[in-house]
C-alpha positions as CSV (number, residue, x, y, z in Angstrom):
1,X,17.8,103.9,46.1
2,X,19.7,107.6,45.5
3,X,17.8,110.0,44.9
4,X,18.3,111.4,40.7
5,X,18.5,114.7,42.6
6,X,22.3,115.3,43.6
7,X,23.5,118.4,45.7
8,X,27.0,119.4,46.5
9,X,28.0,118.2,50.0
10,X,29.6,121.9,50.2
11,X,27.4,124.4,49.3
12,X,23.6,122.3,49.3
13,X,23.5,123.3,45.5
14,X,22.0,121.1,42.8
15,X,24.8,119.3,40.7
16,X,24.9,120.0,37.1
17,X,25.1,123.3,35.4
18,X,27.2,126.2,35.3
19,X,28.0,126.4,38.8
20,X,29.2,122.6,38.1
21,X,31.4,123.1,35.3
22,X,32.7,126.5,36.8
23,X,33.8,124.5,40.0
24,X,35.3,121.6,37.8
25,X,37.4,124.0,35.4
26,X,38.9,126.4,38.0
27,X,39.9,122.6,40.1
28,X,41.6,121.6,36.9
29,X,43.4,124.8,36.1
30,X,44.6,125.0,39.9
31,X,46.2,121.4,39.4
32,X,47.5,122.7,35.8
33,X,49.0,125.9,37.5
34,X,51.0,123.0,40.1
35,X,52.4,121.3,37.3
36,X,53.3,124.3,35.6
37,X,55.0,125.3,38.6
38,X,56.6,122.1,39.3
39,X,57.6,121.9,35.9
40,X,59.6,125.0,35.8
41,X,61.0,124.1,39.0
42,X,62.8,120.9,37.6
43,X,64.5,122.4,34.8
44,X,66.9,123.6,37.0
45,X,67.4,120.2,38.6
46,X,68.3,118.3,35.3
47,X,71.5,118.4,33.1
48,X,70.2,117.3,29.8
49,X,68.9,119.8,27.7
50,X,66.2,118.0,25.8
51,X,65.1,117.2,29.2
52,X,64.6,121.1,30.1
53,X,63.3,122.0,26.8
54,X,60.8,119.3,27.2
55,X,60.0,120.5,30.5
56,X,59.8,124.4,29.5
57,X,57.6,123.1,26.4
58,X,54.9,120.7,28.0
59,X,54.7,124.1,31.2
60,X,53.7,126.5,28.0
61,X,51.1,123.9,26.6
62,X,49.9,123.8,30.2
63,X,49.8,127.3,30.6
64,X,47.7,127.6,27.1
65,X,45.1,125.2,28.7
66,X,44.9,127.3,31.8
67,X,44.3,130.6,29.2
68,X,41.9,128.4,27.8
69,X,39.9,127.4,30.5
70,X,39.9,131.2,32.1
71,X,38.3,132.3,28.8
72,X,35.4,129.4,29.2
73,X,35.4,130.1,32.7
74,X,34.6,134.3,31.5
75,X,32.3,133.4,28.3
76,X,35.6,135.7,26.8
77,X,36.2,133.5,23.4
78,X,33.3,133.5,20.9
79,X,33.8,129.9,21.1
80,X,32.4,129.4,24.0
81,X,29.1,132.5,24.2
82,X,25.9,130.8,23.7
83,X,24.0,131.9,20.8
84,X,21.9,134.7,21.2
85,X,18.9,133.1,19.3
86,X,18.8,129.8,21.7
């Protein structure tokens, strides 16, 4: 039986909490900053220009997701600051 416990094989840390999520959100924004780059990379490889408008669009939604999770990742948007009363 596991134990309800988890650590992170890495570091020996307990799973869960902000260390968690921190590690999550800068993993995704890493693989959104690839696409993003890839992305932008192919809009020179294709003819069509729907294609490359397509491209250059879904790399500038990608890039406001990465914004995004920087400003949970920095407590920056009021959004995401825990109440002060809590």
């Amino acid at each position: 039986m596991q134990s309800r416990s988890r650590q992170h094989a890495q570091t020996g840390e307990p799973a869960g909490g902000a260390h968690d999520s921190l590690r999550h959100t800068r993993k995704m924004s890493a693989q959104f900053s690839e696409m993003i780059d890839h992305l932008r990379g192919d809009i020179d490889q294709v003819d069509e220009p729907q294609c490359k408008a397509m491209f250059e669009t879904a790399a500038e939604v990608l890039g406001g997701l990465v914004t995004a999770f920087r400003h949970y990742e920095q407590k920056g948007e009021h959004a995401w600051k825990q109440a002060r009363n809590s």
